[in-house]
Wavefront OBJ file of the C-alpha trace (Angstrom):
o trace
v -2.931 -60.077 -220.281
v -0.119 -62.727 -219.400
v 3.162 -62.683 -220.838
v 5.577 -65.413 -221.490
v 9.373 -64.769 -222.369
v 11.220 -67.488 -224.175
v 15.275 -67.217 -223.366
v 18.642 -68.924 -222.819
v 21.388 -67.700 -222.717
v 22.519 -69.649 -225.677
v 21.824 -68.621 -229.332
v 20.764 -71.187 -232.271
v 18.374 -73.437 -229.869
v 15.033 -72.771 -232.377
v 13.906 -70.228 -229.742
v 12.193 -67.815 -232.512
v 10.758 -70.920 -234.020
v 9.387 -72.015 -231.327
v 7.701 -68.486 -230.390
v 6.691 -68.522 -234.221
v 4.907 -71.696 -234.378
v 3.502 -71.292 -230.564
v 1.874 -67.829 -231.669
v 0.038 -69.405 -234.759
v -1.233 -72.177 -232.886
v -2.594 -69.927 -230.266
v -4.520 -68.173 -232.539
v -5.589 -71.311 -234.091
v -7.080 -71.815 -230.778
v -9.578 -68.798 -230.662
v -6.665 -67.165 -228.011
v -6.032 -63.457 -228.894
v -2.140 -63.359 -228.895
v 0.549 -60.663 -229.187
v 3.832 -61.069 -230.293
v 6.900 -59.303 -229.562
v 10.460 -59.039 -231.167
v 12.622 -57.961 -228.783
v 15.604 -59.385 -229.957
v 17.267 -56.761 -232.002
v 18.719 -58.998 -234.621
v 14.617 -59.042 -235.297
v 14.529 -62.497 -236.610
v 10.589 -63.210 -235.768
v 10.249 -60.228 -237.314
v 11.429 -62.001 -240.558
v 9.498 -65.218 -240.420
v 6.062 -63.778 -239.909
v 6.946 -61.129 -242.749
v 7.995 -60.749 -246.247
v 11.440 -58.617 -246.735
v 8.573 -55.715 -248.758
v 6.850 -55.050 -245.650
v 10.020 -55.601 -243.492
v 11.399 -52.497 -245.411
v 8.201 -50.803 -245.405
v 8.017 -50.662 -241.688
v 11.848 -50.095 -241.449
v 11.337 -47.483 -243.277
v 11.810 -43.513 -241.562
v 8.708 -42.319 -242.623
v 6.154 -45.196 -241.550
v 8.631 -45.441 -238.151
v 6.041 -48.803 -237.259
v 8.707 -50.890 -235.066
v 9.813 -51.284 -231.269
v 12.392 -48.716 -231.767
v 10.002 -45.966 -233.101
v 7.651 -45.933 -229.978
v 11.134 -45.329 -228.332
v 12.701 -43.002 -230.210
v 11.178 -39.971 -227.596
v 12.393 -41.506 -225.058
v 15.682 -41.716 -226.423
v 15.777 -38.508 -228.084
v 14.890 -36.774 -224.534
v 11.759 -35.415 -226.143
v 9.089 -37.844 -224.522
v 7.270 -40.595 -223.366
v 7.008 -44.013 -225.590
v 4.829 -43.237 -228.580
v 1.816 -45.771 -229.186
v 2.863 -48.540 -230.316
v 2.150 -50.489 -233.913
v 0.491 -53.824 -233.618
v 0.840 -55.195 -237.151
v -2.161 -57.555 -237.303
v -0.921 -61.335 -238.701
v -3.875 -62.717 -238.631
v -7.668 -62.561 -236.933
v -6.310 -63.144 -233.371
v -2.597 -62.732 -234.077
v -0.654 -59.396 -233.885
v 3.153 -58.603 -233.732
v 5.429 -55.609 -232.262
v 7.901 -55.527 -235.403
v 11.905 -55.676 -234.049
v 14.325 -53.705 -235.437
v 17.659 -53.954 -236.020
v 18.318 -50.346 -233.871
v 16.947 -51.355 -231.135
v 20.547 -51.932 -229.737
v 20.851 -48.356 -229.718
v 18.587 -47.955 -226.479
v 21.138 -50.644 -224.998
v 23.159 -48.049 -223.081
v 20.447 -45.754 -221.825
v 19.055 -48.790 -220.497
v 22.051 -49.246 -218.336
v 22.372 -45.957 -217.914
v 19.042 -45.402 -215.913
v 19.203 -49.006 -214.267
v 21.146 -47.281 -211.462
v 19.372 -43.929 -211.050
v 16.188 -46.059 -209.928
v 17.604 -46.730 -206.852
v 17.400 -42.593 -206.769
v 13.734 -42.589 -207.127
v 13.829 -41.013 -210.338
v 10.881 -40.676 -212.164
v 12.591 -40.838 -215.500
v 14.639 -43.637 -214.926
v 11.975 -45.535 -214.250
v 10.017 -44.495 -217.377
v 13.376 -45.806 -219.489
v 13.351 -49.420 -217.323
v 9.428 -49.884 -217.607
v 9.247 -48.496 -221.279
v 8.810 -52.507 -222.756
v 6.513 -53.252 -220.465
v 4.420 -50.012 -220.553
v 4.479 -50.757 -224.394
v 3.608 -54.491 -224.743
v 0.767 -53.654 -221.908
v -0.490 -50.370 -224.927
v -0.302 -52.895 -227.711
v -2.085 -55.597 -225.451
v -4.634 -53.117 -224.964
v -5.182 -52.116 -228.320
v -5.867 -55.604 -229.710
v -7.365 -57.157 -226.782
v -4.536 -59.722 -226.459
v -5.052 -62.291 -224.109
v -1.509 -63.807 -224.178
v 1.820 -61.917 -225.031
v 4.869 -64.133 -226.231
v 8.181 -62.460 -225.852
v 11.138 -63.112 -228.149
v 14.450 -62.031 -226.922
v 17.956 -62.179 -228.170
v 20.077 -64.785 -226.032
v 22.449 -62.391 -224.266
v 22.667 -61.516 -220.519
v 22.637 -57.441 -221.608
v 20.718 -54.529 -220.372
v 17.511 -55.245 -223.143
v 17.119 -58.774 -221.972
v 16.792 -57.323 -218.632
v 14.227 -54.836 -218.929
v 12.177 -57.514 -221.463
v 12.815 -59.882 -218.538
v 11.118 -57.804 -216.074
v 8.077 -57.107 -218.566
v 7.421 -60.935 -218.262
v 5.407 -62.632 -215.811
v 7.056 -66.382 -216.668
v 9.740 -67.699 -218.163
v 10.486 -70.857 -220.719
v 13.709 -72.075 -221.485
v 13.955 -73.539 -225.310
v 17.083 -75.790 -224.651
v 19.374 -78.121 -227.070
v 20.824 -81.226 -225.768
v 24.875 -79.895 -225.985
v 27.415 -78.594 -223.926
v 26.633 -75.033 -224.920
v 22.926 -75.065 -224.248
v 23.790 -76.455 -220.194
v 26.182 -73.619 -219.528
v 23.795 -71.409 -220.842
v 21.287 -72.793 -218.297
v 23.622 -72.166 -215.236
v 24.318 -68.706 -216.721
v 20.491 -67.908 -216.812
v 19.399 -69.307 -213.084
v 21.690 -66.721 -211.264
v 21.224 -63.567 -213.687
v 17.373 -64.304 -213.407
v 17.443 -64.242 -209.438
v 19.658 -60.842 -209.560
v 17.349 -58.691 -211.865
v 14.633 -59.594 -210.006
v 15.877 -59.279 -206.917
v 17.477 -55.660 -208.152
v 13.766 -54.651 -209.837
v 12.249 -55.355 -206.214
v 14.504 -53.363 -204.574
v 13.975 -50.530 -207.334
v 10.410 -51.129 -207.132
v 10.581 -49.869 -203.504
v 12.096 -46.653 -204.699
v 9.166 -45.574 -206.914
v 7.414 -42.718 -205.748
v 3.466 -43.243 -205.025
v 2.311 -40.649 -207.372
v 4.595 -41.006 -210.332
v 1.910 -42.951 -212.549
v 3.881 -45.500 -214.125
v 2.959 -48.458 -214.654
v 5.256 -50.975 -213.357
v 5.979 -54.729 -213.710
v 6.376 -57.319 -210.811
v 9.088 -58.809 -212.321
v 8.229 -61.838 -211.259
v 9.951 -63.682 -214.365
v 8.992 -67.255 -212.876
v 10.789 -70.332 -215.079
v 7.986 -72.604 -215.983
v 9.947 -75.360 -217.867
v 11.932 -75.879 -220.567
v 11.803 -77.403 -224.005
v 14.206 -79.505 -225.774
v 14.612 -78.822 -229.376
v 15.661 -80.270 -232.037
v 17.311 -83.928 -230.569
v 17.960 -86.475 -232.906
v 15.509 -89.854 -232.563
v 16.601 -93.315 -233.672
v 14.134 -95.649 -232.628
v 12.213 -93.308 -230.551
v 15.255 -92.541 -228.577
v 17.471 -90.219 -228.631
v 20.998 -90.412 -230.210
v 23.972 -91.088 -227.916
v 25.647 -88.012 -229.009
v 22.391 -85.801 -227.398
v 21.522 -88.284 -224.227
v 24.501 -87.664 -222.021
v 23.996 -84.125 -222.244
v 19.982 -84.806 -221.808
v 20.816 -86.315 -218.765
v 22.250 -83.377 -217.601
v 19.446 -81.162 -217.873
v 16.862 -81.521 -215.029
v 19.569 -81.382 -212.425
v 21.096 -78.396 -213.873
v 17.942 -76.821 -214.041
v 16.792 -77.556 -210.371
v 20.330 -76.205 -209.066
v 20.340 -73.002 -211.570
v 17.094 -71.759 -211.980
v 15.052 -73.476 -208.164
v 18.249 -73.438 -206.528
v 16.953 -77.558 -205.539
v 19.053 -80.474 -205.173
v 19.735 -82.600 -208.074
v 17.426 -85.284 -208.192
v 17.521 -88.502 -209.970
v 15.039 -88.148 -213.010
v 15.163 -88.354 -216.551
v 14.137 -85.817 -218.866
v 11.084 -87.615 -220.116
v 9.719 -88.192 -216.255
v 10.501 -84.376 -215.549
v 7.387 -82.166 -214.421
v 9.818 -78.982 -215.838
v 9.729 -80.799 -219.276
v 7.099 -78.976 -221.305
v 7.834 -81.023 -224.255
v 10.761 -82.981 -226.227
v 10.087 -81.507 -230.071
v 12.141 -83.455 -232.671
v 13.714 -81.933 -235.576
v 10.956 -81.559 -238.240
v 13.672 -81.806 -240.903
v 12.283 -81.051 -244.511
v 9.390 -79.753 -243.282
v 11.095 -76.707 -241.860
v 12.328 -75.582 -245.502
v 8.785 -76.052 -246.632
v 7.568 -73.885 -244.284
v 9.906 -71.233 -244.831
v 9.521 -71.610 -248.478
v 5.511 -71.092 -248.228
v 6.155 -68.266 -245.183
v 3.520 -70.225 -243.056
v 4.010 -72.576 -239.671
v 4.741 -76.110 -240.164
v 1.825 -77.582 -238.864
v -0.370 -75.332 -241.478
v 1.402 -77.230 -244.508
v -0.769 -78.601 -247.488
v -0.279 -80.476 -250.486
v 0.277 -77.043 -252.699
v 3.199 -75.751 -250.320
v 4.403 -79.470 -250.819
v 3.595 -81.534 -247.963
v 3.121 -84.511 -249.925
v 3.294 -88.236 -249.212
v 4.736 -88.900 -245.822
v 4.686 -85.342 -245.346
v 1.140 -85.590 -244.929
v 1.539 -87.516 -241.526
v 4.542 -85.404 -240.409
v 2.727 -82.076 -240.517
v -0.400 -83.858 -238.573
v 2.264 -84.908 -235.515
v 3.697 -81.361 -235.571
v 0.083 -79.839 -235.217
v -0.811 -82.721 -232.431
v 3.095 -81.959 -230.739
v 3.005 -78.236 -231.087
v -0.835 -78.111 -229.699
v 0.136 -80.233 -226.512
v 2.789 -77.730 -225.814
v 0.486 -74.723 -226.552
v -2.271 -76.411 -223.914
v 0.657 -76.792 -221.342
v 2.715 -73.691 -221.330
v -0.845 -71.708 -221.099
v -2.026 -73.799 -218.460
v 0.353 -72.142 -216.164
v -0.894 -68.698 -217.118
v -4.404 -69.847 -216.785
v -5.924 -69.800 -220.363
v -7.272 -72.890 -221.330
v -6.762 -73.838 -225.033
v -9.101 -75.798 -226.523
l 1 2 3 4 5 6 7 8 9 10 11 12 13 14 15 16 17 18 19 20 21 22 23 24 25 26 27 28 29 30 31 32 33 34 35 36 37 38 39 40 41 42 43 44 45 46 47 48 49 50 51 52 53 54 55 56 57 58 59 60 61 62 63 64 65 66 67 68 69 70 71 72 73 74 75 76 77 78 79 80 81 82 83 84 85 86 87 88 89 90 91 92 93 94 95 96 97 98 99 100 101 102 103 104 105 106 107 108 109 110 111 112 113 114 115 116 117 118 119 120 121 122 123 124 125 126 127 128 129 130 131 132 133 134 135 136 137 138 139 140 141 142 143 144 145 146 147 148 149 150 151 152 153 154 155 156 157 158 159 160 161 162 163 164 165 166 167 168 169 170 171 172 173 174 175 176 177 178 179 180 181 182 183 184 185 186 187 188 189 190 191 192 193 194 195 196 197 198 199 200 201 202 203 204 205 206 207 208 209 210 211 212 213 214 215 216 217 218 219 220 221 222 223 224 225 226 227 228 229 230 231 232 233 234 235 236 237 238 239 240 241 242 243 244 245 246 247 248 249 250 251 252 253 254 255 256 257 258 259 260 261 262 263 264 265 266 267 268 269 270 271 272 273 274 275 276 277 278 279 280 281 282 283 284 285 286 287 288 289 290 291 292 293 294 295 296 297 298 299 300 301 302 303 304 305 306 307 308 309 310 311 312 313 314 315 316 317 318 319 320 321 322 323 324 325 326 327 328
């Protein structure tokens, strides 16, 4: 099992789109993949379902979501409960989010401290996404876990954090997106220097199981630019410019160097704006790239859902590539 987190510290960048659309095409590619909503405004949640089965697994009695396997914990009463993996697809499988899953916020921060205490059951509250994703891994034979998280810097995205062995960084080209990225390189280098140092203080024969919180930034991706001419707008370049040195000095702690963002080995791709093929896809409650002429995708649409599937495949083959799956 390898697990891949996709955050910044800035909201509205297509992050849950890109999990989305990275998940599908994963399974597309014979690779057994789990997804997991861990941002607690649950929006992948809502794109791979329909609001009927949203409400049926929201619902008390069928308690199906993140939150329910953490409700004992919470309540004092228990360990995390199995988790549900509801199946998508053949190969495709998603840990629902849930809207009350900022309730475990403060016992999160709660128990971040106690660790340093040894305490068993602080580290069963710290470890309790990663002990889950690696039970719902388990039960569908997942090969590759995608993490969604929310885009704050709170005591959730640092627990999901630690559950993930790498890191990509969905950017935009604006102000907001860069000052997200020199949020992101510093808080990433505390929580995992503060898990270490936890990780130090858990006793030999508590059997938990624990992650390395390694949490290693792979890349980034640049969503959503506008192209004229194969090139991007002048309003988006200047801040484009900015981003390989800002990443270097945030996230590698390098010196700037003088690249581009198109020569940049941290690039994992440059994905335009699909414009009206977004609404489509939406509309039909299917990925982009899986468009046809019913949902449609007519015309030049025909062409523009064949690039997505070649741009969003290229991107699939890289970002695995440093987990070591090959996709085919």
């Amino acid at each position: 099992m390898k697990t891949i987190a996709f955050f910044n510290n800035k909201g509205g960048v297509g992050k849950t789109s890109l999990v989305y659309h990275l998940a599908w095409m994963y399974a597309d590619r014979g690779i057994r993949t789990l997804a997991i909503d861990l941002d607690p405004q649950a929006n992948l949640s809502a794109m791979f379902l329909d609001e009927e089965r949203l409400a049926d697994l929201w619902d008390d009695s069928e308690r199906s979501t993140i939150y329910d396997s953490l409700l004992p914990l919470m309540n004092r009463t228990g360990d995390i409960a199995p988790p549900h993996v509801e199946q998508i697809a053949e190969k495709l499988g998603l840990v629902c989010g849930n809207l009350a899953l900022s309730r475990f916020e403060d016992l999160l921060s709660e128990n971040w401290p106690k660790c340093l205490d040894g305490q068993q059951a602080a580290f069963r509250v710290i470890t309790a996404f990663h002990r889950i994703i690696e039970a719902a891994a388990q039960a569908m034979t997942a090969e590759l876990v995608l993490i969604d998280v929310g885009p704050n810097l709170g005591a959730i995205n640092r627990s999901a954090l630690i559950a993930s062995e790498q890191v990509v960084l969905p950017l935009a080209p604006d102000l907001f997106s860069i000052q997200g990225l020199k949020n992101l390189g510093p808080t990433l280098q505390d929580w995992r220097k503060g898990w270490r140092k936890r990780l130090d203080e858990l006793p030999s024969n508590a059997g938990i199981s624990a992650p390395s919180g390694n949490m290693t930034p792979i890349g980034y991706v640049v969503m959503q630019h506008g192209i004229r001419d194969s090139r991007p707008v002048k309003a988006y370049s200047r801040w484009m410019e900015k981003i390989p040195g800002v990443y270097r000095q945030a996230l590698l702690n390098e010196q700037e160097q003088p690249v581009s963002v198109t020569e940049d080995p941290y690039t994992l791709a440059l994905l335009k704006h699909y414009r009206s093929l977004m609404p489509l896809a939406m509309e039909a409650n299917k990925p982009m790239f899986f468009l046809k002429p019913v949902d449609g995708a007519i015309g030049a649409h025909v062409e523009a859902v064949r690039a997505c599937y070649n741009d969003f495949h290229t991107l699939a083959r890289k970002i695995a590539g440093y987990a070591g799956i090959a996709v085919s």
